[in-house]
C-alpha positions as CSV (number, residue, x, y, z in Angstrom):
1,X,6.7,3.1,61.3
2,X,7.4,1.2,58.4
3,X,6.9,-2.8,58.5
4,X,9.4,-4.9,59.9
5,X,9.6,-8.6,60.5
6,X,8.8,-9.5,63.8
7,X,9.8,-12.9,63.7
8,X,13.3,-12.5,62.6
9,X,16.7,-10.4,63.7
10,X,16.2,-7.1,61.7
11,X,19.5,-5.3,60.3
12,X,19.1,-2.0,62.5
13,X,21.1,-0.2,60.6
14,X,19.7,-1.6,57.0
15,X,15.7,-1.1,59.1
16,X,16.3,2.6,59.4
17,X,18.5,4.0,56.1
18,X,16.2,1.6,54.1
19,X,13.0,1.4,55.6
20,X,12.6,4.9,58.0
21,X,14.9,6.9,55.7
22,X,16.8,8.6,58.1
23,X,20.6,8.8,57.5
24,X,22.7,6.5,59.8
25,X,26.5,7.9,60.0
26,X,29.4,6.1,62.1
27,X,31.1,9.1,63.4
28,X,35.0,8.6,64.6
29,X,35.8,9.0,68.1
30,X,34.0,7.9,71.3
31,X,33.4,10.5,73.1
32,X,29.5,10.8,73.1
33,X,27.3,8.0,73.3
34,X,25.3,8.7,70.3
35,X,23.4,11.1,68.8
36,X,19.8,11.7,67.0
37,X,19.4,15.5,64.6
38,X,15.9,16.1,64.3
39,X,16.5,18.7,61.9
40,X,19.0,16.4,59.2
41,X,16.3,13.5,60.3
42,X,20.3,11.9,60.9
43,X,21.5,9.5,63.3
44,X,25.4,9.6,64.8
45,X,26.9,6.3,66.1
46,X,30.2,6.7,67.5
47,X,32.6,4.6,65.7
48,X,35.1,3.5,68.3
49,X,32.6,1.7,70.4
50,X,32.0,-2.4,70.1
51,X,29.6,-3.9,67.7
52,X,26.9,-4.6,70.0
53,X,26.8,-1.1,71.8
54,X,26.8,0.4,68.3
55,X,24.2,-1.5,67.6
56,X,22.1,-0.7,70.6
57,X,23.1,3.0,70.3
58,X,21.4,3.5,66.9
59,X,18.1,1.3,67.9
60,X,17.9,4.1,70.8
61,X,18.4,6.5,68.9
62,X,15.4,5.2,66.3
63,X,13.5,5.3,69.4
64,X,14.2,9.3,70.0
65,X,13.2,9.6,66.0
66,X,9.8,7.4,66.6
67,X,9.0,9.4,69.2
68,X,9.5,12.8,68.0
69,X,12.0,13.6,70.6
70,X,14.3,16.0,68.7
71,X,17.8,16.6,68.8
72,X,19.3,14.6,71.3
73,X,22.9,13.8,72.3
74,X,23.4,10.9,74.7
75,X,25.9,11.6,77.3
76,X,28.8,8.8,77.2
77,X,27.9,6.3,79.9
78,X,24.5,7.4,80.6
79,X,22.3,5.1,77.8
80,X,24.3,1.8,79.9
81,X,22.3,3.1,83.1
82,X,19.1,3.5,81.2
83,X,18.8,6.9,80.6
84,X,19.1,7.6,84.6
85,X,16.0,9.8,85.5
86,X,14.9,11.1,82.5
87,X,11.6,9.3,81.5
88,X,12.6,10.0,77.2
89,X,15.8,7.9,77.5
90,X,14.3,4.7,79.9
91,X,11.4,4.9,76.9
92,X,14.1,4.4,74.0
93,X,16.0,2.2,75.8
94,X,13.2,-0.2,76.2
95,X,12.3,0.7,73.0
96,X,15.4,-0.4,71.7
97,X,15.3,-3.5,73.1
98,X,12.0,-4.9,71.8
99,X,12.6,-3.5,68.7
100,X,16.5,-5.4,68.1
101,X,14.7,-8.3,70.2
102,X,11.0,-8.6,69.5
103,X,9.4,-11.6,72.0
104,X,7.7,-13.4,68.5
105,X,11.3,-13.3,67.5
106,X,13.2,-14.4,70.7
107,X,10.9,-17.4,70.9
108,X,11.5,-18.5,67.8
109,X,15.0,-18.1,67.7
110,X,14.9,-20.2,70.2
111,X,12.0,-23.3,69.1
112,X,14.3,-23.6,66.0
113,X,17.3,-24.4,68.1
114,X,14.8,-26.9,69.8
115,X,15.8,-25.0,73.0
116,X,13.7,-24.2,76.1
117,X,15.3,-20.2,77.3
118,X,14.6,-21.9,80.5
119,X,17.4,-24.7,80.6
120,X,19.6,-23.1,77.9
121,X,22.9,-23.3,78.5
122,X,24.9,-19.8,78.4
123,X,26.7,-21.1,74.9
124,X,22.9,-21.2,73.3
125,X,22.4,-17.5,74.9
126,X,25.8,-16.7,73.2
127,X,24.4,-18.3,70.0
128,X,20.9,-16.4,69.8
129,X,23.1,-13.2,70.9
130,X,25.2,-13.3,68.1
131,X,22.2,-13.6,65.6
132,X,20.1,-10.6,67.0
133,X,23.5,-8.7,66.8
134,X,23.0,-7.3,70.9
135,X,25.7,-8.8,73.4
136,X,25.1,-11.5,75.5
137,X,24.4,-9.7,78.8
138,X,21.9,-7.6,76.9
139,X,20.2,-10.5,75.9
140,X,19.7,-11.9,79.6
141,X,18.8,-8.9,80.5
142,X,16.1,-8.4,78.0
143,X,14.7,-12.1,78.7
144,X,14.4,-11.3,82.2
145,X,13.6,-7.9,82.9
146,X,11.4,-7.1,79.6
147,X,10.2,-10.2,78.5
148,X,10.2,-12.9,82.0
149,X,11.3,-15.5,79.8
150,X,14.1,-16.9,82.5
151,X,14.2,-16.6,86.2
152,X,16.5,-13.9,88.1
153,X,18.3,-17.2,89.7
154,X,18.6,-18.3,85.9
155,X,20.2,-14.8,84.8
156,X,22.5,-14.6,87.6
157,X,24.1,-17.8,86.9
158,X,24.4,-17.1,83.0
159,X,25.7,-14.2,84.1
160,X,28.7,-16.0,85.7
161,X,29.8,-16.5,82.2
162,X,31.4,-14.4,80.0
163,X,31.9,-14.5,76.4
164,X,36.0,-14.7,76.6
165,X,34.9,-17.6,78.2
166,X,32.5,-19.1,75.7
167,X,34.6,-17.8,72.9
168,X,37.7,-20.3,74.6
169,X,35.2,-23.5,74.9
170,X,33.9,-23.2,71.7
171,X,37.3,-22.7,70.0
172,X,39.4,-24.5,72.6
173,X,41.5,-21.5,72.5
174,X,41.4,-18.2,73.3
175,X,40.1,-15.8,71.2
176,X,40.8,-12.0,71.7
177,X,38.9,-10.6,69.1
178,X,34.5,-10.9,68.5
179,X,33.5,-14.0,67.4
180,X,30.3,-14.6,66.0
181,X,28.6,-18.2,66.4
182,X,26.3,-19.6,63.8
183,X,24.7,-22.7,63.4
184,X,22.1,-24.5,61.2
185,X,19.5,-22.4,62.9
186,X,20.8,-19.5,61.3
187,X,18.2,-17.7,59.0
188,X,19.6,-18.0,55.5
189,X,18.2,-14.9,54.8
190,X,20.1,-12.7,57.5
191,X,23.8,-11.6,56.5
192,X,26.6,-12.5,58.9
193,X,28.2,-8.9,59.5
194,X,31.5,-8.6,60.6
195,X,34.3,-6.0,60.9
196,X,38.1,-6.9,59.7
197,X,39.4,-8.9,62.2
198,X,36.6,-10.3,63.6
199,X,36.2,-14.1,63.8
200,X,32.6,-16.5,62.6
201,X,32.6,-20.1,63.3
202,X,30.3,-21.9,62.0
203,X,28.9,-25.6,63.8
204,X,29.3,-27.6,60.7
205,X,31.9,-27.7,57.6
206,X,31.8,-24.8,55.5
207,X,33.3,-22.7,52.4
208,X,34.0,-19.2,51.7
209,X,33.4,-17.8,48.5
210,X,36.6,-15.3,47.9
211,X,39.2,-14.2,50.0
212,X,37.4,-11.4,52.2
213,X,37.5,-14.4,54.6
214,X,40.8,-16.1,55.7
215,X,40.0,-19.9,56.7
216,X,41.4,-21.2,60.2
217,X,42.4,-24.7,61.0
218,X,39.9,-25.4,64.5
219,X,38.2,-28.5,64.7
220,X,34.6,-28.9,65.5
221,X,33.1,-26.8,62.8
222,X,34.7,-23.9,59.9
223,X,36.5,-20.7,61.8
224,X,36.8,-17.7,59.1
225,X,38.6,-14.3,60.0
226,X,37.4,-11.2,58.1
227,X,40.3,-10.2,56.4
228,X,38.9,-7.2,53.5
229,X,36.3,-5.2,53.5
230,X,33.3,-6.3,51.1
231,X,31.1,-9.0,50.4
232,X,31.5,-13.0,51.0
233,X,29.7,-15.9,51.1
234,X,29.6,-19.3,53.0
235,X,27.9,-22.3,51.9
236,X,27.7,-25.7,53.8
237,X,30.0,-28.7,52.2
238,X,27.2,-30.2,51.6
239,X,25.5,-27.2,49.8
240,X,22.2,-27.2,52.4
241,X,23.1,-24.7,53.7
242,X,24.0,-20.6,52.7
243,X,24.5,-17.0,53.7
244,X,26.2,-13.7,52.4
245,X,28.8,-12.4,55.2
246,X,29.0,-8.8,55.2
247,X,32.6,-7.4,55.8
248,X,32.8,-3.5,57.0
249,X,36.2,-1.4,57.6
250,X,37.2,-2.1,61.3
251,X,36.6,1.7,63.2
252,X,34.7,2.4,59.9
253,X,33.7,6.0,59.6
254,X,30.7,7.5,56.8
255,X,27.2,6.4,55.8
256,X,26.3,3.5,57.3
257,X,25.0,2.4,53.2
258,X,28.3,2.1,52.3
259,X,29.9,0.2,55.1
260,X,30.5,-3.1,53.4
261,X,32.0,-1.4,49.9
262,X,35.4,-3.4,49.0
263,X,38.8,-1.3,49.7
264,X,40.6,-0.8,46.4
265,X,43.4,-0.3,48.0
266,X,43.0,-4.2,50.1
């Protein structure tokens, strides 16, 4: 398998068009849970489904391609369960989650919060979440069940929250659509990616470059909405800090290289 950082969020999509060479495609509908071609070495992610499942659904599906699984179609439903009984899909599925969240990784997403996962609070989950792109129960999860990083009394109560909840607290509103949370932790060297009409706030005062992103009056920090497909950038007011946001085609259908190309027609 070709070299990957381990102590940084990886791109999964970018990690396997880029680095494994096999063809990543978001296919429109929902219907199937995902899908791995042996034969076209080509990987199907159902368009319709949210960010973080998407996500999950093509590291899984890297998994079925590492392990020389051939063509498989997941079953919609059945890759949330872990694969129920059959021993190739519970091996992906923990594949997939040390590979999106490697332990070197986790802990140091965490040390350069200066957080202990033991006494974070379930904003700080939220926050780590949103830069290893998985969702915030999958994060728990992982920390518990693959990595015993946090207690099962500890997950249960983070599990108490929600993110519609955190979303509201950190925004003082609510907040219908995904909203991704970065702070000054936040590797400058991993893109924000975001869909059109998806939300970032950032924990400090910031700019956007051009008008992919629409600014949003919210106190506490810079709220930006994605508003056209393409490439952005945010910088700190007081220029120390910097990252490219990269803006995809909400429901975006087609190679997953060419997700974040402007819309002439925007």
């Amino acid at each position: 398998m070709a070299q990957v950082s381990l102590s940084t969020p990886l791109c999964i999509y970018d990690v396997a068009a880029e680095k494994l060479k096999i063809e990543v495609r978001f296919h429109a509908g929902a219907s199937f849970g995902g899908m791995y071609a042996r034969e076209t070495q080509t990987i199907l992610v159902p368009s319709e489904r949210p960010t973080v499942r998407r996500v999950f659904t093509c590291a899984h599906e890297v998994g079925h391609w590492y392990f020389n699984h051939g063509t498989k179609v997941e079953v919609l439903g059945e890759m949330e369960k872990g694969g129920m009984d059959d021993p190739d899909e519970i091996l992906v599925n923990q594949f997939a989650g040390h590979l999106l969240m490697p332990k070197w990784a986790v802990d140091k997403s965490f040390k350069d919060r200066k957080l202990n996962p033991v006494t974070a609070t379930d904003r700080d989950f939220y926050a780590v979440a949103c830069q290893f792109g998985v969702g915030y129960e999958t994060i728990i999860t992982h920390l518990r069940y693959a990595l015993d990083m946090v207690s099962a009394h500890q997950a249960e109560r983070l599990l108490q929250s929600s993110p519609k909840a955190i979303k509201e607290r950190v925004l003082n509103t609510p907040f219908p659509a995904r909203l991704v949370l970065v702070d000054l932790a936040w590797k400058q060297d991993i893109p924000i990616d975001l869909e059109v009409g998806d939300g970032v706030f950032l924990t400090f005062q910031a700019l956007a470059e051009n008008d992919r992103l629409d600014v949003q009056s919210v106190s506490g920090g810079s709220l930006f909405l994605a508003a056209k497909p393409g490439i952005s950038k945010v910088t700190a007011t007081d220029n120390s800090w910097a990252t490219f946001v990269r803006i995809s085609k909400n429901g975006f259908t087609g190679r997953s290289i060419y997700r974040h190309l402007e819309d002439p027609d925007a």
